[in-house]
N, CA, C and O of each residue as an XYZ file, in Angstrom:
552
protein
N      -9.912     -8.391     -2.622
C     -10.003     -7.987     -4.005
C     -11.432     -8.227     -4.478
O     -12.132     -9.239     -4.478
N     -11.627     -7.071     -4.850
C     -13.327     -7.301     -5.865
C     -13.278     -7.667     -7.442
O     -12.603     -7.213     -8.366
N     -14.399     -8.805     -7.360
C     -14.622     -9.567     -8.386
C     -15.197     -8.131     -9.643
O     -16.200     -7.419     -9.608
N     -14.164     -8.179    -10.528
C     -15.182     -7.241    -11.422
C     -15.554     -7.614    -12.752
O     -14.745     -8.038    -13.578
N     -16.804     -7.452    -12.964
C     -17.519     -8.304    -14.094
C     -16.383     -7.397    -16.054
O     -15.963     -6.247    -16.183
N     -16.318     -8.449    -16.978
C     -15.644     -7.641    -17.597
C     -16.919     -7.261    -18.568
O     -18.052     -7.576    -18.203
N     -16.679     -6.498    -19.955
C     -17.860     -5.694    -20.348
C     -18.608     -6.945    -21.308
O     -19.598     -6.660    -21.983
N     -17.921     -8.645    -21.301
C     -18.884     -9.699    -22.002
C     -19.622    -10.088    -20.922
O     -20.128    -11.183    -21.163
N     -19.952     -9.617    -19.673
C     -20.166    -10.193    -18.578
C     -19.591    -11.555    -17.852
O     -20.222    -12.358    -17.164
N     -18.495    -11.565    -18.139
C     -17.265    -13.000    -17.475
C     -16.629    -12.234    -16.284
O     -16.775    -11.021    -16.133
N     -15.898    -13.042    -15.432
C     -15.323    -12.471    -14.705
C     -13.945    -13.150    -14.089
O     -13.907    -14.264    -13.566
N     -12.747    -12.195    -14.266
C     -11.234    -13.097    -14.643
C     -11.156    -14.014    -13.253
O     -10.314    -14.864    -12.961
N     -12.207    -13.603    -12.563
C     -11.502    -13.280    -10.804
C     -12.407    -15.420    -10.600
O     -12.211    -15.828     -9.455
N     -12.875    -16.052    -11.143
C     -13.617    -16.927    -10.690
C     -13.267    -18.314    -12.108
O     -13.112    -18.143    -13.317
N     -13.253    -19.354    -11.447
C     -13.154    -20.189    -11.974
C     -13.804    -21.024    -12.875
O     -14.696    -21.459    -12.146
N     -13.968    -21.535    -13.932
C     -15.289    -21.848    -14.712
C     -14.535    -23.204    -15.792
O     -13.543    -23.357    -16.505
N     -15.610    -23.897    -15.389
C     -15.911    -24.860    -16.895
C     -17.263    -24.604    -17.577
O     -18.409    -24.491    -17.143
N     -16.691    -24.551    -18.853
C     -17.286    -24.270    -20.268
C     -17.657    -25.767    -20.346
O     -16.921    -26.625    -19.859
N     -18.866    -26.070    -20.999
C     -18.717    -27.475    -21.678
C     -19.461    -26.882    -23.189
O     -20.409    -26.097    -23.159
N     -18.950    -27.319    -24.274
C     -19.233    -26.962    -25.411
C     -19.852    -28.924    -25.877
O     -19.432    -30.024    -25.518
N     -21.127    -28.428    -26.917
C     -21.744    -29.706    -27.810
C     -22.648    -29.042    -28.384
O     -23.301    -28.208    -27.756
N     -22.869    -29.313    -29.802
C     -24.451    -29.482    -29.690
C     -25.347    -29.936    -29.347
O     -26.390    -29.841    -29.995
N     -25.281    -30.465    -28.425
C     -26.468    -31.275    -27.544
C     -27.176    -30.344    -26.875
O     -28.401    -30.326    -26.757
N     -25.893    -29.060    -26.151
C     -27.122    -28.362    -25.321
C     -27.567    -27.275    -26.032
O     -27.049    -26.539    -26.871
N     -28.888    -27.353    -25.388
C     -29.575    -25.898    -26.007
C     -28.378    -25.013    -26.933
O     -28.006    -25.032    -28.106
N     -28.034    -24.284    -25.768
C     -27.307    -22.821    -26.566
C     -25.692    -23.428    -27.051
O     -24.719    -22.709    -27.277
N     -25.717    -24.441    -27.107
C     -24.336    -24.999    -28.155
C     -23.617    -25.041    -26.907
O     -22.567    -25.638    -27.144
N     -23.674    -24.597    -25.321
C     -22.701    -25.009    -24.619
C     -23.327    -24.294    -22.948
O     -24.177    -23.404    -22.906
N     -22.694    -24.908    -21.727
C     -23.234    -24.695    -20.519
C     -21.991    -23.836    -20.032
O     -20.985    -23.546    -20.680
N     -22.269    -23.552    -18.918
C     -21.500    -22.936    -17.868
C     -21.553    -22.841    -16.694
O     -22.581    -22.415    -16.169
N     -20.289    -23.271    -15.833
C     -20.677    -23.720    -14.576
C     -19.424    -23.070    -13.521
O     -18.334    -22.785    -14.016
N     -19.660    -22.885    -12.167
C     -18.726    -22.030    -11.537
C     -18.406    -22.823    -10.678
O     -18.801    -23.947    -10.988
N     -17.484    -22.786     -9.026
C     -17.421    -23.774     -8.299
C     -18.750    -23.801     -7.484
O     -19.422    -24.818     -7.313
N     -19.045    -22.582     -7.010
C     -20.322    -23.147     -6.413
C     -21.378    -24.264     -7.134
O     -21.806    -25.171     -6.420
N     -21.782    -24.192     -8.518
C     -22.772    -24.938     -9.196
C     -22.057    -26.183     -8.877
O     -22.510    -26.941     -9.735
N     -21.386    -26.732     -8.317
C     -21.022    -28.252     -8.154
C     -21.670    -28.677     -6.949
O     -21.853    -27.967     -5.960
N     -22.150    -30.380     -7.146
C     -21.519    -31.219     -8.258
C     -22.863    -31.232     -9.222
O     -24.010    -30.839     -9.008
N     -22.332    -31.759    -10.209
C     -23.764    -31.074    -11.439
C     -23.853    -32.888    -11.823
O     -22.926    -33.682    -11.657
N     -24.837    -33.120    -12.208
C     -25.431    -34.670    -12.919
C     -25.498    -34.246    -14.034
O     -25.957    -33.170    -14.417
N     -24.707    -35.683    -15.031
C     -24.837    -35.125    -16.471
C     -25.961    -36.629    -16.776
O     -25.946    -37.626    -16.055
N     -26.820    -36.457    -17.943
C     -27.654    -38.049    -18.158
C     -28.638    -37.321    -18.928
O     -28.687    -36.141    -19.277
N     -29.535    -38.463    -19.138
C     -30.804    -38.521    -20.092
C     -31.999    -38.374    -18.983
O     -32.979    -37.650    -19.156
N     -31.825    -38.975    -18.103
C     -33.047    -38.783    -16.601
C     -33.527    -37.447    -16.698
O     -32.796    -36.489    -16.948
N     -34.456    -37.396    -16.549
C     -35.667    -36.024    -16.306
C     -34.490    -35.410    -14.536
O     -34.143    -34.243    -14.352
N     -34.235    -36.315    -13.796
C     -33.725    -35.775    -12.486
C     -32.160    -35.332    -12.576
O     -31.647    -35.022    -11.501
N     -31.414    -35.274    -13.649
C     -29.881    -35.233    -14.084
C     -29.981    -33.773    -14.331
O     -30.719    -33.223    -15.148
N     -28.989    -33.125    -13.370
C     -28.947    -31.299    -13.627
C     -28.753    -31.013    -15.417
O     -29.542    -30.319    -16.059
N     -28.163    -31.351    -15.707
C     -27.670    -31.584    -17.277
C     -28.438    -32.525    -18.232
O     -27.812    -33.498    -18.651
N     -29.507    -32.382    -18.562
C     -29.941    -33.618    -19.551
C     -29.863    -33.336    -20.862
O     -30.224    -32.378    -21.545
N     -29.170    -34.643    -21.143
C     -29.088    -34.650    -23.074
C     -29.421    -35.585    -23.595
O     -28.896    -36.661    -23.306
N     -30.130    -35.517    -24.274
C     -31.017    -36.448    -25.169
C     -30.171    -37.624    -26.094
O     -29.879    -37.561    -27.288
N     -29.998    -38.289    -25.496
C     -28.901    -39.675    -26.131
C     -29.272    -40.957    -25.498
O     -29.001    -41.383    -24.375
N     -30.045    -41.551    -26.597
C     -30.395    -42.975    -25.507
C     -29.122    -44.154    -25.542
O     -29.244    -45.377    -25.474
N     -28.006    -43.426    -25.657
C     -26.546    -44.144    -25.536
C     -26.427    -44.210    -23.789
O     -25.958    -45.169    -23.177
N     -27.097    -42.660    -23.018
C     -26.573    -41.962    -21.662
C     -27.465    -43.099    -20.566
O     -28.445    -43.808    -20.793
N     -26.788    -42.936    -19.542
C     -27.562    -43.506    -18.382
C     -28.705    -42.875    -17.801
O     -28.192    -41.820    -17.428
N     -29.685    -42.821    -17.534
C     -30.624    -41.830    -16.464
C     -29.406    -40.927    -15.578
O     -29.515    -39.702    -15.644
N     -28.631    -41.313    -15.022
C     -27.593    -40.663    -14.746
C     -26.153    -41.233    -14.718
O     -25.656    -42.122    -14.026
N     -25.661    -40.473    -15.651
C     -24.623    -41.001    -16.383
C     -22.744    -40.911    -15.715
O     -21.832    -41.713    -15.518
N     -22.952    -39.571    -15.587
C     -21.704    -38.792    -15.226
C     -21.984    -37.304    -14.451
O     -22.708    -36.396    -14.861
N     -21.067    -37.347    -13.024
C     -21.129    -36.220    -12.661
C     -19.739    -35.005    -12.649
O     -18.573    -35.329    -12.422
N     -20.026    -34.137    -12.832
C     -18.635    -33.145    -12.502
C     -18.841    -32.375    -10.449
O     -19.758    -31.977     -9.730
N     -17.603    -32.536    -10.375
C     -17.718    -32.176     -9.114
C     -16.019    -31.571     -8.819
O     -15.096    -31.885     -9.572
N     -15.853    -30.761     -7.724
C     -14.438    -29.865     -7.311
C     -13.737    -31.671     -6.483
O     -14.320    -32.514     -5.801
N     -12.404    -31.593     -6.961
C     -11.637    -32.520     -5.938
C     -11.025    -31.648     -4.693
O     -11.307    -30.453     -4.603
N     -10.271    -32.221     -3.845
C      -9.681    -31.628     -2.838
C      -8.977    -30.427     -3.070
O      -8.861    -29.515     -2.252
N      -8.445    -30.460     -4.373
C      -7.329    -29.473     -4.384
C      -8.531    -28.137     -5.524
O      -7.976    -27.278     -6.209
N      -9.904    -28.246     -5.484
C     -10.303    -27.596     -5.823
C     -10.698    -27.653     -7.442
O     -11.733    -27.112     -7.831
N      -9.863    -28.298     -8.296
C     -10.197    -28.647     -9.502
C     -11.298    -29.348     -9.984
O     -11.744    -30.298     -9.340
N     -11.918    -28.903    -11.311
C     -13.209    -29.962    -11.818
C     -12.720    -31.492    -11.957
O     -11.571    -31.913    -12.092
N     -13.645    -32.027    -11.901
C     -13.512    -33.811    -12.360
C     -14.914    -34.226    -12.731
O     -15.991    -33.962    -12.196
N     -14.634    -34.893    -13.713
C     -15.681    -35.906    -14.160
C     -15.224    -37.322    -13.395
O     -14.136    -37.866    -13.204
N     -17.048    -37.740    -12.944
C     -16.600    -38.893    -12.420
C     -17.948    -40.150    -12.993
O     -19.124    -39.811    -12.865
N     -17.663    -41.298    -13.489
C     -18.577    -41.885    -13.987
C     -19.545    -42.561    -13.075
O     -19.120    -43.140    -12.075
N     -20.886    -42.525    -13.369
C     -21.873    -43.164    -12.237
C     -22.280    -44.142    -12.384
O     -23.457    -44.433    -12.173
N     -21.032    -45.241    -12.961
C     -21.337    -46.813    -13.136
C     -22.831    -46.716    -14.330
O     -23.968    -47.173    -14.222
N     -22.306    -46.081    -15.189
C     -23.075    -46.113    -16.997
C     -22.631    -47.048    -17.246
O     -21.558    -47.565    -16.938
N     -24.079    -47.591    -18.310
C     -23.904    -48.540    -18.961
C     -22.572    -48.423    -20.176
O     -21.734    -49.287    -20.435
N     -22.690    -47.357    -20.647
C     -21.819    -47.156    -21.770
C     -20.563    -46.256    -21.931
O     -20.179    -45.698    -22.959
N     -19.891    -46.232    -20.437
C     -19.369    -45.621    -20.124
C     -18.668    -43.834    -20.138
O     -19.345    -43.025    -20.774
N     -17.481    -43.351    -19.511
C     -17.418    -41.960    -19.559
C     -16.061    -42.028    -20.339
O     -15.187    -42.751    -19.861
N     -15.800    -41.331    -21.517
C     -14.130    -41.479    -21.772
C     -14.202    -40.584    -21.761
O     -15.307    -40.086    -21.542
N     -13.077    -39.777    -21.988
C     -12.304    -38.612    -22.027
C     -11.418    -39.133    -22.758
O     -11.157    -40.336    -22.750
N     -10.739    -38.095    -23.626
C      -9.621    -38.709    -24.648
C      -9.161    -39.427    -25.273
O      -8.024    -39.569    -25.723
N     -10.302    -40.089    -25.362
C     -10.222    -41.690    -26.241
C      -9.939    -42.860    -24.835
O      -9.562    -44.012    -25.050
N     -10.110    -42.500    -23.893
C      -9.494    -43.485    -22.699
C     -10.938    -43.230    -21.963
O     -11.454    -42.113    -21.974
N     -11.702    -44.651    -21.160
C     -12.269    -45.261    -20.058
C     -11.706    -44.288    -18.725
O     -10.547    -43.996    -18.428
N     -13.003    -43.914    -18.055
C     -12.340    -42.970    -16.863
C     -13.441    -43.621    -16.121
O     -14.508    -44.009    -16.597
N     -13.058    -43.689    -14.934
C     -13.787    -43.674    -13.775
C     -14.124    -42.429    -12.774
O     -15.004    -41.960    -12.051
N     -12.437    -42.178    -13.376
C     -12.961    -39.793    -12.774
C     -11.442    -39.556    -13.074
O     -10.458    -40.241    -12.796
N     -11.569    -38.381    -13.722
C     -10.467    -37.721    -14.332
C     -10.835    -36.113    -14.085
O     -11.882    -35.511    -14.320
N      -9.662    -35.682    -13.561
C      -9.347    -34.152    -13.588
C      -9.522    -33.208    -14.731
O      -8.515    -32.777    -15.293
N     -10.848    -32.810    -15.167
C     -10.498    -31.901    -16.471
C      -9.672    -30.448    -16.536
O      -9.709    -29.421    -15.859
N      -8.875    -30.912    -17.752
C      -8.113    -29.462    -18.264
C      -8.454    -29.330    -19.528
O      -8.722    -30.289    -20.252
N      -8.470    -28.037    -19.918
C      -8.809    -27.145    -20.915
C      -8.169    -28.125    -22.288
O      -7.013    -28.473    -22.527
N      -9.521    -28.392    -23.071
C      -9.464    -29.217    -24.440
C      -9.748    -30.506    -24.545
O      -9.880    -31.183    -25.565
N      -9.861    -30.894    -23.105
C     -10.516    -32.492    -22.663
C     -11.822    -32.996    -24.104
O     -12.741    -32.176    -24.114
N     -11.912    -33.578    -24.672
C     -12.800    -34.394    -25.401
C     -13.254    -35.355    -24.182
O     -12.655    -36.147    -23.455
N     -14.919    -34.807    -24.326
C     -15.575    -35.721    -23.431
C     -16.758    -36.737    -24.239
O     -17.602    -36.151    -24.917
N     -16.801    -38.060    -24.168
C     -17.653    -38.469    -24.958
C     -18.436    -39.311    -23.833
O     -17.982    -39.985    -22.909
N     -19.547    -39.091    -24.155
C     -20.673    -39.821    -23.187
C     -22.026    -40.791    -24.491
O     -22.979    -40.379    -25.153
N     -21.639    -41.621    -24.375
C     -22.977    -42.090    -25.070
C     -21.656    -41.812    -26.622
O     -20.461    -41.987    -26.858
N     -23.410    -41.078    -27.577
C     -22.950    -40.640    -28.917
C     -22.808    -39.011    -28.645
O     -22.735    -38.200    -29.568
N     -22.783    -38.683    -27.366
C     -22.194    -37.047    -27.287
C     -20.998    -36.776    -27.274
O     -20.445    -37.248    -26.281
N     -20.272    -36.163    -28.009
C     -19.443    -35.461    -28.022
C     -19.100    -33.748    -27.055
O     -19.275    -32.650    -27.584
N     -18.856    -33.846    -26.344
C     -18.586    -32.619    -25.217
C     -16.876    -32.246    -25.601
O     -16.067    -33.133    -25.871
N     -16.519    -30.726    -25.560
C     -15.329    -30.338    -25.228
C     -15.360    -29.507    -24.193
O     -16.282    -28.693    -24.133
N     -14.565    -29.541    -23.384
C     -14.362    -28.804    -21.609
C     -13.585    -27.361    -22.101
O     -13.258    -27.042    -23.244
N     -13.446    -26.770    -21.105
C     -12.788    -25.490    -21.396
C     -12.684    -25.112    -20.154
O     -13.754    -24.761    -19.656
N     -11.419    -25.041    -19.225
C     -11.242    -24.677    -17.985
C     -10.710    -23.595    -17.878
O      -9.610    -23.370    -18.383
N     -11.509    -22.551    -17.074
C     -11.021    -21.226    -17.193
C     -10.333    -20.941    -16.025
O     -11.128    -20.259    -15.378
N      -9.433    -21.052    -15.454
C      -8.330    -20.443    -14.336
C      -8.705    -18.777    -13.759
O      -8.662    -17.868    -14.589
N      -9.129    -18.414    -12.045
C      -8.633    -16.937    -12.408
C      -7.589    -16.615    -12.496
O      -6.710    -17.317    -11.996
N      -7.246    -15.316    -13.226
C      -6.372    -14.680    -13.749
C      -5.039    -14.594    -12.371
O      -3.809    -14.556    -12.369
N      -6.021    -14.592    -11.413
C      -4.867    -14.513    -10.350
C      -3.834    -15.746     -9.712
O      -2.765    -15.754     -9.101
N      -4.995    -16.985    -10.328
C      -4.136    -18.201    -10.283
C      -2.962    -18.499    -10.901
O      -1.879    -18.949    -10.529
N      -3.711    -17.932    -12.536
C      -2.544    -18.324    -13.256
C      -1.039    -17.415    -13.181
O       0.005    -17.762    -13.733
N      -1.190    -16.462    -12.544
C      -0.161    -15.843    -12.398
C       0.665    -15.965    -11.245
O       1.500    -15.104    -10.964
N       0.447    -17.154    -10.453
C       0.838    -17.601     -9.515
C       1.488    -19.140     -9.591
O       2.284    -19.591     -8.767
N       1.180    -19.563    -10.292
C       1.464    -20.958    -10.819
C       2.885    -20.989    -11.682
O       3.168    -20.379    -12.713
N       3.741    -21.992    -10.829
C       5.296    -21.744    -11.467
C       5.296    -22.574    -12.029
O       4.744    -23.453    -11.367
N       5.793    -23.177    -13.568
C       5.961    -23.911    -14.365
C       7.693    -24.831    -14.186
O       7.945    -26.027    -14.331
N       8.512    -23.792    -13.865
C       9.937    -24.539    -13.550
C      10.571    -23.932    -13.000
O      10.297    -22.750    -13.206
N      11.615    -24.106    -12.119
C      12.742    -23.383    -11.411
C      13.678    -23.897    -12.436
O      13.829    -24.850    -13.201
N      14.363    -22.517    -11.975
C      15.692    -22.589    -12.587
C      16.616    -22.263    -11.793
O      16.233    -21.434    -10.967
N      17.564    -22.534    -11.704
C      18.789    -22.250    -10.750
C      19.673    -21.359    -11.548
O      19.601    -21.622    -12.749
N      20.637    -20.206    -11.200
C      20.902    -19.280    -11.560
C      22.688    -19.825    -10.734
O      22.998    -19.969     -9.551
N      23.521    -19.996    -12.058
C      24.870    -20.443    -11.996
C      25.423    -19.600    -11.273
O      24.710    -18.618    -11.065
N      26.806    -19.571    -10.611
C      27.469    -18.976     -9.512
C      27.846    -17.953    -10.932
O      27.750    -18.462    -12.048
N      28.266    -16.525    -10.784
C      28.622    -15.558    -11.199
C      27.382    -15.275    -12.817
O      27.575    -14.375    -13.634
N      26.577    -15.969    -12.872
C      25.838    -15.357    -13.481
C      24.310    -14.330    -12.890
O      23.621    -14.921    -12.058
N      23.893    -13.091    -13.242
C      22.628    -12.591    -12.379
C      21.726    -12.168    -14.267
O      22.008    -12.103    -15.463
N      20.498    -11.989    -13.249
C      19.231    -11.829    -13.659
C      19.304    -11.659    -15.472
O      18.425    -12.072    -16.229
N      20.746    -10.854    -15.955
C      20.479     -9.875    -16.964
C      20.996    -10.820    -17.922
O      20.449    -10.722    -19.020
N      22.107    -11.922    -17.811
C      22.757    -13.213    -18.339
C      21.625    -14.135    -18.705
O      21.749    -14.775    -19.749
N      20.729    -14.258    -18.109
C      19.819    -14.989    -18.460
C      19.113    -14.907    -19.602
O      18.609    -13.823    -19.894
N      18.920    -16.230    -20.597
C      17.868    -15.869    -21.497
C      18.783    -15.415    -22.453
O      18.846    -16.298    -23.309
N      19.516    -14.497    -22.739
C      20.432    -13.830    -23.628
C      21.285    -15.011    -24.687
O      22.109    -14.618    -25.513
């Protein structure tokens, strides 16, 4: 299947975290799986630098876990990484994560492709002896 760009230039077919703040330049970054693992910090050498002398020279990185998902993982900061009001050492981000680093405020935004999410089963249901497809739901 070919990746096809849509007419905002996004593309459904590829996976993405958004990070939204005003910290960065254009009010927010964007990153795909290849761009991993990315350094977030105040260091001139941190892929991500934001100006917060709360942040470590390098503070926090995002990187894919095994099963392919983003994670933030903290790089032993002084002032640690929360997410959600909670101390992380590395947490799996999903879409609406509050990330606070320092005095930054970050929100995540995990974009799924389209082909994932339509693959992803939320619950089975078992279908009672003499009931079919059309009983259901009704």
């Amino acid at each position: 299947m070919q990746d096809t760009p849509q007419p905002d230039g996004t593309n459904d077919n590829v996976q993405r975290l958004i990070l939204k703040s005003p910290a960065f330049e254009r009010g927010r970054v964007e990153f795909q799986v290849g761009d991993m693992p990315v350094v977030l910090g105040r260091g001139k050498h941190s892929d991500i630098r934001i100006d917060d002398d709360l942040l470590s020279r390098r503070h926090a990185e995002l990187r894919l876990n095994a099963q392919g998902l983003f994670e933030i993982h903290d790089l032993d900061s002084t002032n640690l990484t929360i997410v959600n009001k909670h101390d992380v050492t590395s947490h799996v981000l999903q879409d609406g994560d509050q990330i606070l680093l320092g005095d930054t405020e970050i929100l995540a935004q995990v974009e799924m492709p389209a082909s994932e999410l339509n693959d992803q089963v939320t619950r089975d249901l078992t279908i009672a002896p003499g009931q079919d497809d059309e009983t259901i739901g009704n």
